[in-house]
C-alpha positions in Angstrom: 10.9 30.5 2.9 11.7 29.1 -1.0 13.8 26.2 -1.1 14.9 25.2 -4.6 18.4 24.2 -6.1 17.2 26.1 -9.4 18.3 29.9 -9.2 15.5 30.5 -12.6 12.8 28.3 -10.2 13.8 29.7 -7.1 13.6 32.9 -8.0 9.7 32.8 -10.1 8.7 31.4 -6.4 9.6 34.4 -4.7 8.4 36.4 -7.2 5.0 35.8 -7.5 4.9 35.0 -4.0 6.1 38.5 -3.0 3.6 39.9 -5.7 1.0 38.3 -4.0 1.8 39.9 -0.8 3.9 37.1 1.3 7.0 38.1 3.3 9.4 35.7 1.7 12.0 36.1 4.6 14.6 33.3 3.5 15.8 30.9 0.6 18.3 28.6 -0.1 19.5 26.3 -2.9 20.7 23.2 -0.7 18.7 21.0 2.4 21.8 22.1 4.4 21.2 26.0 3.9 17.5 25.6 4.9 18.4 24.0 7.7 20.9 26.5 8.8 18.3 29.4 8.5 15.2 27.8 9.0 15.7 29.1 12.9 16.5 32.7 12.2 14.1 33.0 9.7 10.9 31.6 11.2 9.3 31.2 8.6 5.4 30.3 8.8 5.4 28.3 5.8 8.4 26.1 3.5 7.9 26.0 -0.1 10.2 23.5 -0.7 11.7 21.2 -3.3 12.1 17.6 -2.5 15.1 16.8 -4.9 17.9 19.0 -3.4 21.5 18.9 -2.6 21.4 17.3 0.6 20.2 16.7 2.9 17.2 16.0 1.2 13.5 17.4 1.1 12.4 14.5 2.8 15.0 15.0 5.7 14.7 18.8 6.3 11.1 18.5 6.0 11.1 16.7 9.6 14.4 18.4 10.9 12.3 22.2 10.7 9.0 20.6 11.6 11.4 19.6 14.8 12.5 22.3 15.3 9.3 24.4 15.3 6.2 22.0 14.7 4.1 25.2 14.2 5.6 25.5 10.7 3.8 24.6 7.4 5.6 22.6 4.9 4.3 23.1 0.8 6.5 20.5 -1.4 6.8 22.0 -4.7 8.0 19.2 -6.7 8.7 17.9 -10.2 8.2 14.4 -8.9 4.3 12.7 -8.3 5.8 9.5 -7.9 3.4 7.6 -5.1 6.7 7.1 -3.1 8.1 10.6 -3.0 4.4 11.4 -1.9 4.1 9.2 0.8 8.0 10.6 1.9 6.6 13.8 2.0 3.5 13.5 4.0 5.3 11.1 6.7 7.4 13.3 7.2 5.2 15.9 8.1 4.4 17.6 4.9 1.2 19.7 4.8 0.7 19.9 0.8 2.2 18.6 -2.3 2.1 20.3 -5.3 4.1 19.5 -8.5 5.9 22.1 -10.8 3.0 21.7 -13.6 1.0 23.6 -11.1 0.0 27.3 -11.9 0.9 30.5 -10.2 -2.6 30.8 -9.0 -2.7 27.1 -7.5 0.7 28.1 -5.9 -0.6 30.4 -4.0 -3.9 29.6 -3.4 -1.8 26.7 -1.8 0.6 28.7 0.0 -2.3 30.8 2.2 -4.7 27.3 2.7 -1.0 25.9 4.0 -0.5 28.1 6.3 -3.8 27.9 7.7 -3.2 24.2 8.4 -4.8 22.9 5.2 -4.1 19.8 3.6 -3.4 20.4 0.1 -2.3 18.0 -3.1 -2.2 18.6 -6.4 -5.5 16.9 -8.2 -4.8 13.1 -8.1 -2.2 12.4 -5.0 -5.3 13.8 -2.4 -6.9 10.1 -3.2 -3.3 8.4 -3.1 -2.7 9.8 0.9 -6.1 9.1 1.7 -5.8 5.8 0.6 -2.5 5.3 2.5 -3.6 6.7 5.6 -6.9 4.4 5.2 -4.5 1.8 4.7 -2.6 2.3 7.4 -5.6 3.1 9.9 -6.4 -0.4 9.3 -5.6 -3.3 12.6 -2.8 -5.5 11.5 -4.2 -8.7 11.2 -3.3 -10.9 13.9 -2.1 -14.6 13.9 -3.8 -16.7 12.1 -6.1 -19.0 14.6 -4.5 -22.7 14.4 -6.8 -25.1 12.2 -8.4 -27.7 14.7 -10.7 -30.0 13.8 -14.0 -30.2 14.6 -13.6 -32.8 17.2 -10.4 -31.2 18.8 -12.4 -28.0 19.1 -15.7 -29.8 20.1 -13.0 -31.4 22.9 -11.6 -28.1 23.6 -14.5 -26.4 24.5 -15.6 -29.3 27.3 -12.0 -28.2 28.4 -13.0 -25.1 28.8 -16.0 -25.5 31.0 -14.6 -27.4 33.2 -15.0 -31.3 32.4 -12.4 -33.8 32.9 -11.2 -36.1 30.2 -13.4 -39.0 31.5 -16.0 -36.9 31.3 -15.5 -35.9 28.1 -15.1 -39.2 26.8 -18.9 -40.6 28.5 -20.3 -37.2 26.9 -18.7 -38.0 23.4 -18.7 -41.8 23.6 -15.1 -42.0 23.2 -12.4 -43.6 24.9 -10.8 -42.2 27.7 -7.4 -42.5 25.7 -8.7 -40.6 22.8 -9.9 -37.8 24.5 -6.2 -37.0 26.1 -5.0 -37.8 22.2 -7.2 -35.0 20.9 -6.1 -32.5 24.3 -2.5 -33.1 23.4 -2.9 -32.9 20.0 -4.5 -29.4 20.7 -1.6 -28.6 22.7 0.7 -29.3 20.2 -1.2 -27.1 17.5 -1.7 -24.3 20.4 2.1 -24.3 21.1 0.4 -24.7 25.1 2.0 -26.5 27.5 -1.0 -28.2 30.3 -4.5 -27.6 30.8 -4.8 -24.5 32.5 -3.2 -22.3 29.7 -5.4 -24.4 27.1 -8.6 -23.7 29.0 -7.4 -19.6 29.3 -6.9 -19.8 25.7 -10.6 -21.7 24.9 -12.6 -19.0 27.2 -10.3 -16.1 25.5 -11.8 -17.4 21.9 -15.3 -17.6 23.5 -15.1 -21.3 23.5 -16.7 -21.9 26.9 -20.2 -22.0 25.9 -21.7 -25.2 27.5 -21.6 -28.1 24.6 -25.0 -30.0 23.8 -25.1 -33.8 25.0 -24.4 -35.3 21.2 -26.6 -38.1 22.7 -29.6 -35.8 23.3 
């Protein structure tokens, strides 16, 4: 199936598509015509433009891959902007070729499409991969809260267990400054007592058992 607003365009598509022994079984000019025929037509793969009337190239792209997910969608488009790219390929696009492409390319593209190929026009296969690497990537999390190293040194006799008058014979500190240092922790946190500040000390690995300072 050619979609292309351009009769002259449209028309070279099917052309040397048909001469090179596809079944073109549908076209249409608008987004709105594809869509209506897409579902009679069946077709196995979309050669389609992504600047239409619309609804746009983009927007039919996923309304026929929902429709039939099986089917192969080839943008032929005048645009290689990175954005209309991107569109494309979120949307469920299988290849992108621009209009500078030659007959040959077209339909070299057209059979390696319909066998489930991915394939872009020399230049945008990096730009995808790139996205998708992008993408693939874990969103980075919160950052961890900036403690100091005696509130972290404090946290992690928390963690195993020790009281704060324990904590302050260990460190030689007053009993007073050890709950200053636990609620200042708190505060940073955003924790409310001890038992959530301990989960969160053994859930950063913070529950090793501290060396005696005075050993």
């Amino acid at each position: 199936m050619v979609v292309d607003d351009h009769p002259m365009w449209r028309d070279a598509v099917e052309r040397d598509l048909a001469a090179a022994g596809f079944d073109v079984v549908a076209v249409a000019a608008t987004g709105a015509e594809a869509v209506a025929r897409f579902p009679a037509a069946r077709p196995q793969v979309v050669v389609l433009d992504l600047q239409i009337p619309p609804p746009s190239g983009v927007e039919v792209t996923g309304q026929v891959l929902a429709h039939d997910p099986s089917a192969r969608v080839l943008i032929l488009s005048a645009s290689g902007e990175q954005d209309d790219v991107l569109a494309a390929v979120k949307a469920g696009a299988t290849g992108y070729l621009v209009k500078s492409a030659s007959r040959e390319e077209l339909v070299d593209a057209v059979r390696r499409v319909a066998r489930g190929e991915a394939v872009f026009t020399a230049g945008l296969a990096g730009l995808v991969l790139g996205e998708y690497r992008r993408l693939s990537e874990p969103a980075p999390g919160p950052e961890r809260p900036q403690l100091t190293e005696r509130e972290t040194e404090v946290l992690r006799m928390v963690a195993t267990g020790l009281s704060a008058r324990q904590i302050a014979d260990r460190l030689v500190l007053s009993h007073r400054t050890v709950q200053n240092h636990v609620q200042n922790t708190l505060r940073k946190l955003q924790l409310h007592n001890r038992v959530e500040l301990t989960r969160w000390a053994i859930e950063q690995g913070l529950d090793g058992e501290p060396d005696d300072p005075r050993a």
